[in-house]
N, C-alpha and C positions, 0 to 999 in steps of 0.2 A: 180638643177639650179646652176651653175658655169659663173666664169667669165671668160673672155677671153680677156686676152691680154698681151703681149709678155713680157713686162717690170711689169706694176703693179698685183699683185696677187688681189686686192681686192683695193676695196673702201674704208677700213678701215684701207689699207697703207699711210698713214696720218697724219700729230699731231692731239693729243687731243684736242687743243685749239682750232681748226678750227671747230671743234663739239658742243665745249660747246660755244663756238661762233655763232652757227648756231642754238642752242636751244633757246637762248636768243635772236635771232634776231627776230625767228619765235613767241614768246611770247611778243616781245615789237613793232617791224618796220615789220611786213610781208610785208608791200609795197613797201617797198624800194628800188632805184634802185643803182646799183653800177658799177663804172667804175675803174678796177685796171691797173697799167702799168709796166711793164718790164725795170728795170733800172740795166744793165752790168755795175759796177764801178771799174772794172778794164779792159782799153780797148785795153791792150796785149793778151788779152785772150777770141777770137772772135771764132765762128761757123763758119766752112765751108759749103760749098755745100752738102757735103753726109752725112756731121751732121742734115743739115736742113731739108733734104729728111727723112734721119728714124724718125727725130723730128718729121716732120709733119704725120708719119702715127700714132705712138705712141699716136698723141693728138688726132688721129680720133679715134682711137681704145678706147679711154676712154668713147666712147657712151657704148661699150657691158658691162662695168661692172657694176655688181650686187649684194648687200647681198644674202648670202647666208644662209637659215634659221637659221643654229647654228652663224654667224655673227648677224644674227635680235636678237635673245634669250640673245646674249649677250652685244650686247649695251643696251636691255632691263635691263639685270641685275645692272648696274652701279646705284648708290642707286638717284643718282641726275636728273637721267633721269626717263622719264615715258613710258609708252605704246606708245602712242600715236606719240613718238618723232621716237621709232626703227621703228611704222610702217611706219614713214615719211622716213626714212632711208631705210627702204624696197622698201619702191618704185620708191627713189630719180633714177634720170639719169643724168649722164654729157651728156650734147647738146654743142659737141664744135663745131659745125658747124655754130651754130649760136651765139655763144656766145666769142669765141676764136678768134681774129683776128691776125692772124701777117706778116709780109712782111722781106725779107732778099733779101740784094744788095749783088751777091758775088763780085764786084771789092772794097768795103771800109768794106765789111762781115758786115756791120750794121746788127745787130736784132732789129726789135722790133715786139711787144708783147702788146696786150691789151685782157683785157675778161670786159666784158659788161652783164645786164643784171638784175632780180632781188640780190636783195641780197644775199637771205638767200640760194640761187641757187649758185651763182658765188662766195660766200665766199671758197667754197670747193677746187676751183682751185686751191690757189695759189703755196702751197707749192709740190703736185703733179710735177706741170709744171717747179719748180726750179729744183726738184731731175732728171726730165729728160733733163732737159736742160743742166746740169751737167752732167749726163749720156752718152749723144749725141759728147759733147765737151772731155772726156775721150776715149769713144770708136773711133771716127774719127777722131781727134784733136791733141791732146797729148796723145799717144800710149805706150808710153816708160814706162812702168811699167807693173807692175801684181798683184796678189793676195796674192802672199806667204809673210809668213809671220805676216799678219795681226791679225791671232785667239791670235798668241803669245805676239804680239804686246798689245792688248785690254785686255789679261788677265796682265802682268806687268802693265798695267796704271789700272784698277781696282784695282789690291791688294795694289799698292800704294797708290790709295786716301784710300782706305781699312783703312789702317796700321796707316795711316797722321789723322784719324778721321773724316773723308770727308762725309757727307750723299749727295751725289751725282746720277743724273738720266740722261739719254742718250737722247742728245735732235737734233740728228746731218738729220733727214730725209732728209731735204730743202736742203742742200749742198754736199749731201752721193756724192762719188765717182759714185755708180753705187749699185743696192737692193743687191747685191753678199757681197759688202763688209760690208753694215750694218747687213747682217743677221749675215755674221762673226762676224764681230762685239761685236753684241749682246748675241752670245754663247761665246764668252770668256770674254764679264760682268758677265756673269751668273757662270761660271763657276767659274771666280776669286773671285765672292760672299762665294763661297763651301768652295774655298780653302782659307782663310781668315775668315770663321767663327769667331774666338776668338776677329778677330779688333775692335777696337769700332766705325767705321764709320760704312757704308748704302750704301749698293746699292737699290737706292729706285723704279726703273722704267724707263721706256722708255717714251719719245714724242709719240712713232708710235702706236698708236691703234694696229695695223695687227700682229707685234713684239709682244707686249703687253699680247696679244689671246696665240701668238703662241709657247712665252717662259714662261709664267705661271706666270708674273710677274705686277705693278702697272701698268696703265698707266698714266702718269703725265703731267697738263697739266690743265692753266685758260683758261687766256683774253691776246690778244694781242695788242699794237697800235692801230689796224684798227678797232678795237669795240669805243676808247678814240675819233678817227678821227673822224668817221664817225656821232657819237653824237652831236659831233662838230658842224658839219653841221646840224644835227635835231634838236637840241635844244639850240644851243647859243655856242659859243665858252669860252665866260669867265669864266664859271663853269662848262665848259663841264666833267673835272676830278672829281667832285662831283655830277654830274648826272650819269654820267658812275657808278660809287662805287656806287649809290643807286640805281639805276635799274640793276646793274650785284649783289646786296643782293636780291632786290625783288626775284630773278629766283633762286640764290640759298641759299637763307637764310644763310649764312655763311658759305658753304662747297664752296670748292676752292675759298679759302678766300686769295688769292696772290694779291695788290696789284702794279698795274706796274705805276712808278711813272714820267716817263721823257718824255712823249708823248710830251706834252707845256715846259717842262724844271721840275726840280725838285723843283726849288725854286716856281713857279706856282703851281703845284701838290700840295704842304707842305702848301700853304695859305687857300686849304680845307679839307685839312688832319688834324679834330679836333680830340678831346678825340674819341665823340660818332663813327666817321670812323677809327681811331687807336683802337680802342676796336674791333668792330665790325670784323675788315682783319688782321689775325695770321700772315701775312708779308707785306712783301715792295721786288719787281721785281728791281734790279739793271741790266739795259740794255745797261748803255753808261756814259761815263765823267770817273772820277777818282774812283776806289772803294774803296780804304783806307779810301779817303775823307767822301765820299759816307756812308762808314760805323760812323764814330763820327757823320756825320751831322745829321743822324735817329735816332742814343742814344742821342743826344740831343734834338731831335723833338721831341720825346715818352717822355723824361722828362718836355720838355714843354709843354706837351698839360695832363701830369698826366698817363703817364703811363709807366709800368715799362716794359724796354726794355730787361728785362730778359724774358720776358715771350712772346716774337716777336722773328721771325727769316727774315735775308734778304737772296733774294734769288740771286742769282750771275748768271750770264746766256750770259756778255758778253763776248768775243773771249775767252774764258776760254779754258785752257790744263792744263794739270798735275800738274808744277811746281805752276804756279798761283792761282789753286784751294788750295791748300797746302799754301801758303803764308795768301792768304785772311781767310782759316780756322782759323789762327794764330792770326789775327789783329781781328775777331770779339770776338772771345774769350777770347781775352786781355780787346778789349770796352765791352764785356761783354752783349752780345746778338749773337743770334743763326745763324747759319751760313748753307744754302747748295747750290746745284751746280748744273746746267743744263748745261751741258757740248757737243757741237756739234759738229764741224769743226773738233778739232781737235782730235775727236775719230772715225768719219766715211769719214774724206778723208786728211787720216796723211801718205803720201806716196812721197819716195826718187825715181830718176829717177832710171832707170833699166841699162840703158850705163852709171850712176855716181851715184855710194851710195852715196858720201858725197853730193851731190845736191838735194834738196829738190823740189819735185813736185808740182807745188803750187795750190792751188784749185781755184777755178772761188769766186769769189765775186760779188753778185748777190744778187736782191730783188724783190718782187712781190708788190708792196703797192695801197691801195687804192691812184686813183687822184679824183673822182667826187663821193660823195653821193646826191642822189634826184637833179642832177645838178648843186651844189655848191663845189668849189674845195673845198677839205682837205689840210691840210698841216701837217705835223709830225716838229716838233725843234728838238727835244734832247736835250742832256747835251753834244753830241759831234756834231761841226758843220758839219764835215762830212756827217753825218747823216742825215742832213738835208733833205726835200723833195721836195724842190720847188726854186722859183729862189729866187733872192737876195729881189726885189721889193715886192714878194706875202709876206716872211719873215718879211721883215719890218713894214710891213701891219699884219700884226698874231702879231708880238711886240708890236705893237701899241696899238693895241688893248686888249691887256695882261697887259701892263704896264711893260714890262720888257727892 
């Protein structure tokens, strides 16, 4: 049994999160239905015509893939899974014919992008369909570069978070250039681990399940937004960050105990973030807002609710590269709590144009997010408005009703 398809090797080319996302869902919500949408935020950087054309067969072709027995044995192996979950995984199918909708105008190049569907079915999409949308936009799009280069490139930024003390893990799937250069990628983390033995940082692991299998290494990886969101809408929005922490402990009693604190804003999160959930989760997900700040405000929270923030680490994950993983190292180990790195963008699509080294390639900016669970919109705030997910009216309305 093999899979077949031109771009992804496997099903299990993926983040982890979308898994343990999908175990938890099928243990708490099996019925659930879900609506995600496609939002391009930067719109100098559109899909043509022949991008859209191999896009679209790419996403038919995602019906043929399948585990393969040694894939089933070892999602079985992961301690936090059961039987029951790989054979759910064995049998699972992408159905994007009926699940995947999108439409492209070529005279304004609009995309859009929705999957529909159960949940614990259509949670799998998203990050898939960003790597090829980025994919599609590299190969047809902006052409001006190559490949060389890169193993040398990702072995120099490993040894340097290496050296800096950096426990750091590759979190770049959703935005990769194209699987060629994550794979690179990923053999020159690996290698710059070998060569850097004596440092006292970490190369702790990859997002991508498939990588993960295939360089012998963690794969790392909770809860996302769209687990916080989507509770949102099933059980109450005003504590929805405290239902989320207590049904994401019921499923894993305290392993992958991350975390992610800015869904509704942090200062929301922090109002049910008491001792017994500071205890309970070994960190706190920093995804957006200031992280300096971000770092004193959590050694202060852990000292107000009685716990010692030596014994917590925060986990850093937004636009992170080199220089700034290395800075933040610095600041938490001053405030004096533990510090690592999921580092994406700019290790699997860090590339200069090819007619102009000094100009920087720039990568697509790009999200998958839930907009409707069981028929009530979600919303996402953050701690950056950017970020935000919805208009100005449905926000004010999510405020309101938060008190913030």
């Amino acid at each position: 049994m093999t899979s077949k398809h031109e771009v992804f090797p496997s099903i299990l080319d993926n983040d982890l999160y979308k898994f343990t996302m999908q175990y938890a869902v099928l243990q708490h919500y099996k019925d659930a239905q879900a609506v995600f949408q496609f939002t391009n935020r930067d719109k100098d950087l559109q899909l043509n015509a022949a991008a859209v054309s191999w896009l679209d067969k790419q996403i038919k072709d995602m019906a043929n893939l399948e585990l393969t027995v040694d894939e089933r044995n070892y999602i079985a192996s992961f301690d936090y899974f059961d039987e029951s979950y790989a054979d759910y995984l064995q049998k699972f199918r992408y159905r994007p014919d009926e699940q995947v909708k999108y439409k492209f105008d070529p005279e304004s190049r609009e995309f859009e992008l929705e999957v529909t569907g159960v949940w614990h079915e259509t949670i799998l999409y998203e990050v898939p369909l960003l790597a090829l949308i980025s994919e599609a936009y590299f190969k047809f799009v902006d052409r001006d570069w190559n490949h060389d280069g890169q193993y040398e490139k990702a072995v120099e930024k490993g040894v340097q978070l290496l050296e800096n003390g950096c426990k750091f893990s590759e979190f770049g799937t959703r935005r990769r250039r194209d699987f060629k250069t994550h794979d690179i990628v990923m053999h020159g983390l690996k290698d710059a681990a070998a060569k850097a033995q004596n440092a006292t940082g970490l190369f702790s692991g990859t997002s991508n399940v498939y990588l993960a299998k295939k360089y012998d290494t963690n794969a790392i990886g909770t809860v996302a937004h769209e687990f916080f969101m989507a509770i949102s809408a099933l059980e109450g929005v005003e504590h929805a960050n405290r239902c989320t922490l207590e049904r994401w402990y019921e499923t894993y009693k305290g392993a992958l105990g991350i975390a992610l604190t800015d869904t509704f804003t942090t200062g929301v999160f922090l109002r049910d973030f008491d001792h017994d959930l500071a205890e309970k989760y070994a960190a706190v997900r920093q995804d957006s807002g200031d992280p300096v700040e971000f770092i004193q405000l959590m050694v202060n929270h852990y000292k107000s609710v009685g716990v010692d923030p030596k014994s917590k680490f925060i986990v850093f994950s937004d636009a992170l590269d080199v220089p700034r993983a290395i800075k933040l190292q610095k600041a938490a180990q001053e405030a004096g709590i533990g510090a690592s790195f999921g580092i994406g963008t700019s290790l699997t699509n860090d590339y200069t144009k090819l007619s102009d080294p000094s100009q920087k390639s720039t990568p697509m900016n790009m999200v998958i997010k839930m907009k409707y669970c069981n028929g009530k919109r979600v919303i996402k705030l953050s701690d950056d408005v950017l970020k935000y997910s919805a208009s100005d009216d449905l926000v004010s309305e999510l405020k309101q009703k938060l008190g913030i």
